[in-house]
C-alpha positions as CSV (number, residue, x, y, z in Angstrom):
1,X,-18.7,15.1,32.2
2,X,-18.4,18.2,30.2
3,X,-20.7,19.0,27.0
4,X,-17.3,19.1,25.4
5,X,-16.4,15.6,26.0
6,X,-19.3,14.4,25.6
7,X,-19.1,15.7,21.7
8,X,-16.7,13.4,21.4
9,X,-18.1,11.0,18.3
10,X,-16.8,8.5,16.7
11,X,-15.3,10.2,13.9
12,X,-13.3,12.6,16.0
13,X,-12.1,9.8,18.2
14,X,-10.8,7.9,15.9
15,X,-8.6,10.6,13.9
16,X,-7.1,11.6,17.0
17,X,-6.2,7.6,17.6
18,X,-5.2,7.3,14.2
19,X,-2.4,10.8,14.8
20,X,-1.2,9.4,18.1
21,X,-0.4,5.3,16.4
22,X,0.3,7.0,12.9
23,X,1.6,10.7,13.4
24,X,3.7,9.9,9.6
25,X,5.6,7.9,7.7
26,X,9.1,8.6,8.8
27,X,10.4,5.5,8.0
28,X,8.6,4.7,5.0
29,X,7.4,1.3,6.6
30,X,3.8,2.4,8.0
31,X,0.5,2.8,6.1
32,X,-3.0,3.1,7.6
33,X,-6.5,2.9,6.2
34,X,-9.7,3.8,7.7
35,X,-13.2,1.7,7.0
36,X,-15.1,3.6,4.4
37,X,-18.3,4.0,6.7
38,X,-16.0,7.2,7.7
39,X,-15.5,8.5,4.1
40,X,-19.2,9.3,4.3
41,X,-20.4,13.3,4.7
42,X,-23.0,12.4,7.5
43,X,-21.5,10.1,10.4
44,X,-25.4,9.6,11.5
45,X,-28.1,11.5,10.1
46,X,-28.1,15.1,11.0
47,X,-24.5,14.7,12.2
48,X,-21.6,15.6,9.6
49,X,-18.6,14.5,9.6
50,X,-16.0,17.5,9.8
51,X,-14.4,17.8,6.5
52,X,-10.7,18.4,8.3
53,X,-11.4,14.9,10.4
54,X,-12.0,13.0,6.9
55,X,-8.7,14.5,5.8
56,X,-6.8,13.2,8.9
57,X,-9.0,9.7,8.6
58,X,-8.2,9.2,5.1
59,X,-7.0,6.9,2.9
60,X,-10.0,4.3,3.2
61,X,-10.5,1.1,2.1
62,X,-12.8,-2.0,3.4
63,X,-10.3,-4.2,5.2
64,X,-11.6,-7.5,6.7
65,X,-9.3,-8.5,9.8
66,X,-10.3,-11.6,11.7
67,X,-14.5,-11.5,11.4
68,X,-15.0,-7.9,10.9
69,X,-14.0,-4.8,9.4
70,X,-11.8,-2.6,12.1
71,X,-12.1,1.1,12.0
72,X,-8.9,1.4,11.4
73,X,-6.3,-1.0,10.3
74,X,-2.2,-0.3,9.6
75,X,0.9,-1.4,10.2
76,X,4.2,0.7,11.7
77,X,6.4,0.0,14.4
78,X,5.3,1.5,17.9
79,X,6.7,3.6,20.6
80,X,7.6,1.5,24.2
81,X,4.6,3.1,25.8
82,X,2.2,1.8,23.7
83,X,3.1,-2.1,24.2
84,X,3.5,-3.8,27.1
85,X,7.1,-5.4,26.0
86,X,9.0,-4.6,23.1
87,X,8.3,-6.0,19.3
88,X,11.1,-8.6,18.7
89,X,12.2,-9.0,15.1
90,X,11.9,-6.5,12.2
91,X,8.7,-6.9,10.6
92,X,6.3,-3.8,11.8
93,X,2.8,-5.1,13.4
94,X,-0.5,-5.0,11.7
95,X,-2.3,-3.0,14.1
96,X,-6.1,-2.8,14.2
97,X,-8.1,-0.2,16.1
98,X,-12.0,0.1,17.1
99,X,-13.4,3.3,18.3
100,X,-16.3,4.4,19.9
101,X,-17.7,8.0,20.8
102,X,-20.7,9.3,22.3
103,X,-23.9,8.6,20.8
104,X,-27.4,8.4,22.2
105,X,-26.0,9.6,25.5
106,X,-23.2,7.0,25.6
107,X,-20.4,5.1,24.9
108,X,-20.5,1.0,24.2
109,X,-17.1,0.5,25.7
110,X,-17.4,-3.1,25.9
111,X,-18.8,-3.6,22.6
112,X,-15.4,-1.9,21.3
113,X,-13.1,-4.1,23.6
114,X,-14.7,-7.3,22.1
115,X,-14.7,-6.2,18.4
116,X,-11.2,-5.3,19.0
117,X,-10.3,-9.2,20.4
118,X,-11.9,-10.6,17.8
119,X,-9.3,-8.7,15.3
120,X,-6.5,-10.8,17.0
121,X,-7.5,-13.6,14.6
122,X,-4.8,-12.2,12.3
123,X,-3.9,-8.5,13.8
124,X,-1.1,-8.4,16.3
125,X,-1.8,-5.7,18.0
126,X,-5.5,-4.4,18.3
127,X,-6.7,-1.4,20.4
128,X,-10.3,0.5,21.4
129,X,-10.1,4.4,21.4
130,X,-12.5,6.2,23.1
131,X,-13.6,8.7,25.3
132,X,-11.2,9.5,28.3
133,X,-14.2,9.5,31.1
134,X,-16.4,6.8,29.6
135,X,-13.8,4.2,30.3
136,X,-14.7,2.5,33.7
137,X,-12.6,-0.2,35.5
138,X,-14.5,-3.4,34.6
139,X,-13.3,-2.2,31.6
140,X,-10.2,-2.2,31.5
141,X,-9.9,-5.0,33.6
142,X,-12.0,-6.9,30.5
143,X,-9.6,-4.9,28.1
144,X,-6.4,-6.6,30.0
145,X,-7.7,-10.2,30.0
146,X,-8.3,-9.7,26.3
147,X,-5.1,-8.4,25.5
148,X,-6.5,-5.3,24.0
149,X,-5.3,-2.1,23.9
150,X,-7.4,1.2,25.8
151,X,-6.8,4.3,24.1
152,X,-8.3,7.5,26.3
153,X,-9.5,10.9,24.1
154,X,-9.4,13.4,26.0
155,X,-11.9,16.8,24.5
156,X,-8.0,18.9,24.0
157,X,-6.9,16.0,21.3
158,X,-4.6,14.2,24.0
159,X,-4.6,10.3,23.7
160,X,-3.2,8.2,26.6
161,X,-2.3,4.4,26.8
162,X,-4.6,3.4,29.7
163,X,-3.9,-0.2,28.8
164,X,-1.1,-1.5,26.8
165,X,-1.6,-4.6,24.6
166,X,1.2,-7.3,24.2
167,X,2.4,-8.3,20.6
168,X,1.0,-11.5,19.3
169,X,2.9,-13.5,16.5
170,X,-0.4,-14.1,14.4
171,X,0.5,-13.6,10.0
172,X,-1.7,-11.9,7.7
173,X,-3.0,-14.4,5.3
174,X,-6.6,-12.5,3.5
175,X,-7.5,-9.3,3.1
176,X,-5.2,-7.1,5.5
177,X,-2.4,-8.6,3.2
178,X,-2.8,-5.4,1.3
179,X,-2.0,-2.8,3.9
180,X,1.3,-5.2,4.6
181,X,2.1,-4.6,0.8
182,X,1.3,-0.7,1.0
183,X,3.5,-0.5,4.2
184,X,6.4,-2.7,2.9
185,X,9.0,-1.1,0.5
186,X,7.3,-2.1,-2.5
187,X,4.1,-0.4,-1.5
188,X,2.0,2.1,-4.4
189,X,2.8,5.4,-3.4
190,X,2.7,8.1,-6.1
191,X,6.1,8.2,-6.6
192,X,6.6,4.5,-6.0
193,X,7.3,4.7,-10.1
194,X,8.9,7.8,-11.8
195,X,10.1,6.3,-14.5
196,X,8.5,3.4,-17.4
197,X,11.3,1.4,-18.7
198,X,12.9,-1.5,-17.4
199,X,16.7,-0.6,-18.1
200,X,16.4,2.2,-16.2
201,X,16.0,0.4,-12.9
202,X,18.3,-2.5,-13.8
203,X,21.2,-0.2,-14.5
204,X,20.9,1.5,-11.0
205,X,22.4,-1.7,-9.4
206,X,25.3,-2.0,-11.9
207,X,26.3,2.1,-11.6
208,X,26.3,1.4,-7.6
209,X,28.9,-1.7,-8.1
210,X,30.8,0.4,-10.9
211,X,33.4,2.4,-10.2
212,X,32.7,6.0,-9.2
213,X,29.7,8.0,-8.3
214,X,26.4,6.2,-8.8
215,X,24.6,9.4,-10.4
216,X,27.9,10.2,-13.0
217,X,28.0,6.6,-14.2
218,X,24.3,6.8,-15.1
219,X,24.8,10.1,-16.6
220,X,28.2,9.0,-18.6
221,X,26.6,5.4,-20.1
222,X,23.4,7.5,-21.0
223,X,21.5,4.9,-18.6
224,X,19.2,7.5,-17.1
225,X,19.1,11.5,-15.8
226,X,16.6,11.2,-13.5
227,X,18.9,9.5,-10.9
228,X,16.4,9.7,-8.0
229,X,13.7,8.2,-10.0
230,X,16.0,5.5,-10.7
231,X,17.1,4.6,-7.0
232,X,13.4,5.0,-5.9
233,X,12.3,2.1,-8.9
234,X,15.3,-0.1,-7.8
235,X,14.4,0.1,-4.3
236,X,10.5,-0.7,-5.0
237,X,11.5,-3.8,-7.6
238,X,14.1,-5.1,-4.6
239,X,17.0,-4.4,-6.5
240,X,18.6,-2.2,-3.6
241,X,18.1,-1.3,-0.5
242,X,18.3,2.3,-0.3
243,X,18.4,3.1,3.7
244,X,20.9,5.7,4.9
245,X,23.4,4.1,2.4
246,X,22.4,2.0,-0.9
247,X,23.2,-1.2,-0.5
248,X,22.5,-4.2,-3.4
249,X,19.8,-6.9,-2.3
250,X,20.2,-10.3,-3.3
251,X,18.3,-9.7,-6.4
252,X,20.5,-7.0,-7.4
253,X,23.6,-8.8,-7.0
254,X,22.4,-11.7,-9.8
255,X,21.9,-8.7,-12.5
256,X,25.8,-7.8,-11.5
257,X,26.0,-11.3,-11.5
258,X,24.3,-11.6,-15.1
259,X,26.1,-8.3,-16.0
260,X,29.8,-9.5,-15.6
261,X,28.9,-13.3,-17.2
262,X,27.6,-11.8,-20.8
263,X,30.0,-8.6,-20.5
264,X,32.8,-9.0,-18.5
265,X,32.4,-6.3,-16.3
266,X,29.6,-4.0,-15.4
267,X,31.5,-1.3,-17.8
268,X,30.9,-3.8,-20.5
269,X,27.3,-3.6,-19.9
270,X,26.4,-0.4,-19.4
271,X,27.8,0.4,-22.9
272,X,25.2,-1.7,-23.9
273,X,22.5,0.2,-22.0
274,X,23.8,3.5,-24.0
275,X,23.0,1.9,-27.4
276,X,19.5,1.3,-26.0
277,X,18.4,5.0,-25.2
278,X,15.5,6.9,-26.8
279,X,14.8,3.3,-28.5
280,X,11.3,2.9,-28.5
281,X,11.3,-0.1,-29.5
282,X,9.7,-3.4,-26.6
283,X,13.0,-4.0,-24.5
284,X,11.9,-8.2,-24.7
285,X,12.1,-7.5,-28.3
286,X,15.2,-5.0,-28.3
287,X,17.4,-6.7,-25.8
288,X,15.9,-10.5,-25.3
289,X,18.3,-11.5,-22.8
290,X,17.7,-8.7,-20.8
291,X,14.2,-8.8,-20.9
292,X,14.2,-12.3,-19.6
293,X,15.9,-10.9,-16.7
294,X,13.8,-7.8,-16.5
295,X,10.7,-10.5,-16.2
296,X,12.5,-12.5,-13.6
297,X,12.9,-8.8,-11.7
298,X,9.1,-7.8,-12.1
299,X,8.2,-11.0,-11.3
300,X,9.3,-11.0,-7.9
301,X,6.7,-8.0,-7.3
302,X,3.9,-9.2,-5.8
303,X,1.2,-7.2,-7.9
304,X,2.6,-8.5,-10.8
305,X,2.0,-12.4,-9.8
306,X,-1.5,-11.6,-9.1
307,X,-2.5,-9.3,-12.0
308,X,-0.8,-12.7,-14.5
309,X,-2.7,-15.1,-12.4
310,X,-5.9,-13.0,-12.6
311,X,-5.8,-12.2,-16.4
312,X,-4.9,-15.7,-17.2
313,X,-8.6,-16.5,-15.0
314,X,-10.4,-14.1,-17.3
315,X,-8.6,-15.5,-20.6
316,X,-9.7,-18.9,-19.7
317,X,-13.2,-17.2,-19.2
318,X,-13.5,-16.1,-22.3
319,X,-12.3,-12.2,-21.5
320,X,-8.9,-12.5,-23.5
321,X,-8.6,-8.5,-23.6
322,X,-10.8,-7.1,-20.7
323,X,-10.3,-3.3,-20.3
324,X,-9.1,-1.5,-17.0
325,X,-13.0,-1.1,-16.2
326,X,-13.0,-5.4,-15.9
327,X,-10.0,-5.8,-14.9
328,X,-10.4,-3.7,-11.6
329,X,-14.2,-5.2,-11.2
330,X,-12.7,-8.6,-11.2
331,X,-9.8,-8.1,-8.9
332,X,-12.2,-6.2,-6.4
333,X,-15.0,-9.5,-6.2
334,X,-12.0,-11.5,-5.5
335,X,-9.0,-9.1,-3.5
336,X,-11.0,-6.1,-2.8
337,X,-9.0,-4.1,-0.1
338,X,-5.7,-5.1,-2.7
339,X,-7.1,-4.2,-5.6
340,X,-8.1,-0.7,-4.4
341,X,-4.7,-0.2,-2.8
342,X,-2.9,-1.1,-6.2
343,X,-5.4,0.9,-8.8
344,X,-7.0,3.3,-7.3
345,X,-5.5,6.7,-5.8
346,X,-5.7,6.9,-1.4
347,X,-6.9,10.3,-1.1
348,X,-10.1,10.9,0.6
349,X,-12.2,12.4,-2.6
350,X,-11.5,9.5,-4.7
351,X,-11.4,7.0,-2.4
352,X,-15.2,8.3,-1.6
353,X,-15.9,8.6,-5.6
354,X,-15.2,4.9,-6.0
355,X,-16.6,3.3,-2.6
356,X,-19.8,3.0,-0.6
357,X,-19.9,3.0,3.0
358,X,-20.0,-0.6,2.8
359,X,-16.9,-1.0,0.7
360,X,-18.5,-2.1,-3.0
361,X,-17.8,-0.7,-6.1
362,X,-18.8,2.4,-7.7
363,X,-18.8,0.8,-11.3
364,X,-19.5,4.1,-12.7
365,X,-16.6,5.5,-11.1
366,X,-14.1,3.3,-12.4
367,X,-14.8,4.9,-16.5
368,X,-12.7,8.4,-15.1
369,X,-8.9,8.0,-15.3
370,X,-7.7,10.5,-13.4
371,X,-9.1,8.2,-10.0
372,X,-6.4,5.6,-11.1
373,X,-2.6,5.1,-9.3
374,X,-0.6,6.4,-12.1
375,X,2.2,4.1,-11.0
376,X,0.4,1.3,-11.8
377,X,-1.3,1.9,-14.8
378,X,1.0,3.5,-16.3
379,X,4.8,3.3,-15.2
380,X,4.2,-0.4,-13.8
381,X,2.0,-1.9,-17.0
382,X,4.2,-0.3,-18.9
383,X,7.0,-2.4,-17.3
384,X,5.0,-5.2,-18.1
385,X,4.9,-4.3,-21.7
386,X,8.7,-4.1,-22.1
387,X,8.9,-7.4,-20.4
388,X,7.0,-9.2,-22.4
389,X,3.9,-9.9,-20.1
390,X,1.3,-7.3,-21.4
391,X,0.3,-6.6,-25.1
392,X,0.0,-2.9,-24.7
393,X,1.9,0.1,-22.8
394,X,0.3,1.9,-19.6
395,X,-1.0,5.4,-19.9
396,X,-1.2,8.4,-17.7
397,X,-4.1,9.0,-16.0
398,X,-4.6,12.4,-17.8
399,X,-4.6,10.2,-21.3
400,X,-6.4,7.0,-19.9
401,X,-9.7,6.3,-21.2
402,X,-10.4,3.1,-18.9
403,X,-12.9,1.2,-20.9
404,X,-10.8,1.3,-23.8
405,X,-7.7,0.4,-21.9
406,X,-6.5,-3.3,-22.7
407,X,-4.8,-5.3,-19.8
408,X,-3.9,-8.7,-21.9
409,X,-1.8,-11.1,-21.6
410,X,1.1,-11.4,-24.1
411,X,1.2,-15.5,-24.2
412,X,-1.8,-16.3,-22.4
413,X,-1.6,-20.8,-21.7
């Protein structure tokens, strides 16, 4: 074996598994996160971590998948030669990976093959990555009555499938939930939310079923000019599905449907949505009707469901108005591989700002605004603002001062 190869640590195998399972998002349905003992500067003492393999490794979060915390855990739909039959149905799989690399002279290969099994409690796919040469035959042969993936390193950056895993049907029910929701279309990206008003995204649907060019029907009923904004929000509230054509889900076809009942016609309603512009005045107030349906719309995102659920729990705690600080403290003892997914931004300097190697909090961290997922706390609370949830608009991250920042409920029970 080579000195090369044998360099091989943990770290380095793992971001080259991570670029052969996730080389992008192409399809906007895969997301990945790596365990934050790898967000660290020192893999082992005395042995840094390469700041370009953080950057490949990165975002991280603490994800618990069956009784452990993989190395890696995502979800996108893989290539033939990585399975040993094809995935049926839609759905991409949650995919969890265990690496190991050389260290203290070797590699525990069978350690790896048995931490990835036990991720097959809710995973359906898991793999070990590791070393090309440090992978024997008992190995594998343990690997394939497992059902676990082998991934072989090789000291260029190749990765080859030395065994392929099958696809089992478990569903994610705890913690790995959250890299489901960032992979899914309604996932927190930083442009998941360009724009902080409710109309905006309920008039996308009616300009598709008008007559004419979606873009000019928004420009001519004043609805919005920032017509790519406004298909991305639809999209991520479920109002459309905006694939190589847009087409209306079956949420945006009842605001048609609630569009033509009050108006007439979708015409009729979008003259409606021109009177409304600059106003800056709560759309539950401006428009009440509307902003029933605007709370039906935000409702069926499944942050929001949470976030009510959760401020209601601290209400009846005795925190009516907790700040962003509390809010995100609370979420994290109770969801915390969600809660950093929704609030807090995935690259790998804040990600390392806000988490120890063991995945706890950083309370300190949370007091600076610019860590936060501006489409969260400020395009989507503001959102629930105009829909009548929250008592006070979202801020940009720039503007946010965190402890002052009030997430309360509107009409707390």
């Amino acid at each position: 074996m080579s000195s090369t190869a044998r360099s091989l640590a943990e770290p380095q195998v793992l971001a080259r598994a991570k670029q052969r399972l996730f080389p992008g998002d192409e399809d906007g349905r895969s997301y990945a996160v790596t365990d934050t003992q790898f967000s660290q500067a020192e893999w082992r003492p005395g042995r840094p971590i390469d700041p370009a393999v953080r950057d490949l490794l990165a975002p991280f979060n603490h994800v618990q998948v069956g009784s452990g915390y993989p190395d890696l855990v995502g979800v996108r739909t893989l290539e033939s030669d990585l399975l040993a039959v094809e995935r049926i149905g839609d759905e991409p799989p949650l995919i969890a990976v265990e690496a190991k690399g050389y260290a203290s002279g070797g590699v525990d290969t069978e350690r790896g093959i048995v931490q990835a099994h036990d991720r097959l409690g809710e995973a359906n796919v898991a793999y070990v990555a590791t070393p090309v040469g440090a992978i024997s035959e008992p190995d594998r042969t343990l690997a394939r009555e497992l059902n676990v993936g082998v991934l072989g390193v090789d000291p260029a950056g190749g990765v080859e499938p030395l065994e392929v895993p099958r696809v089992v049907g478990n569903r994610t029910t705890t913690a790995a939930r959250a890299i489901r929701f960032q992979a899914g279309a309604q996932g927190v990206a930083d442009q998941s939310f360009g724009l902080n008003h409710p109309k905006n995204y309920l008039g996308y649907p009616l300009a598709h079923y008008a007559d004419g060019d979606t873009a000019t029907v928004l420009s001519e009923y004043d609805v919005v000019d920032a017509v790519a904004e406004a298909r991305r929000g639809a999209a991520f509230l479920g109002l459309i599905v905006a694939d190589a054509r847009v087409e209306l889900t079956p949420l945006g076809e009842e605001v048609v449907r609630f569009a033509k009942a009050r108006y007439g016609s979708v015409e009729g309603a979008l003259e409606e949505f021109a009177a409304w512009h600059g106003s800056p005045k709560r759309f539950a107030d401006l428009a009440p009707a509307w902003g029933q349906l605007a709370r039906r719309v935000v409702f069926d995102y499944e942050a929001t469901e949470l976030l009510v659920r959760e401020l209601q729990a601290m209400h009846d705690h005795g925190i009516p108005e907790p700040s962003l600080v509390e809010v995100v403290d609370w979420l994290h003892e109770l969801y915390p591989s969600f809660t950093i997914e929704l609030f807090v931004r995935g690259d790998e300097a804040v990600r390392g700002r806000v988490l120890t190697e063991d995945g706890d909090l950083r309370l300190a961290s949370l007091e600076d605004g610019e860590i936060y997922h501006s489409p969260t706390v400020f395009q989507l609370k503001a959102m629930l603002y105009h829909a009548g949830i929250l008592t006070d608009r979202g801020s940009e991250p720039s503007d946010l001062e965190p402890t002052a920042d009030v997430w309360a409920l509107r009409e707390p029970v």
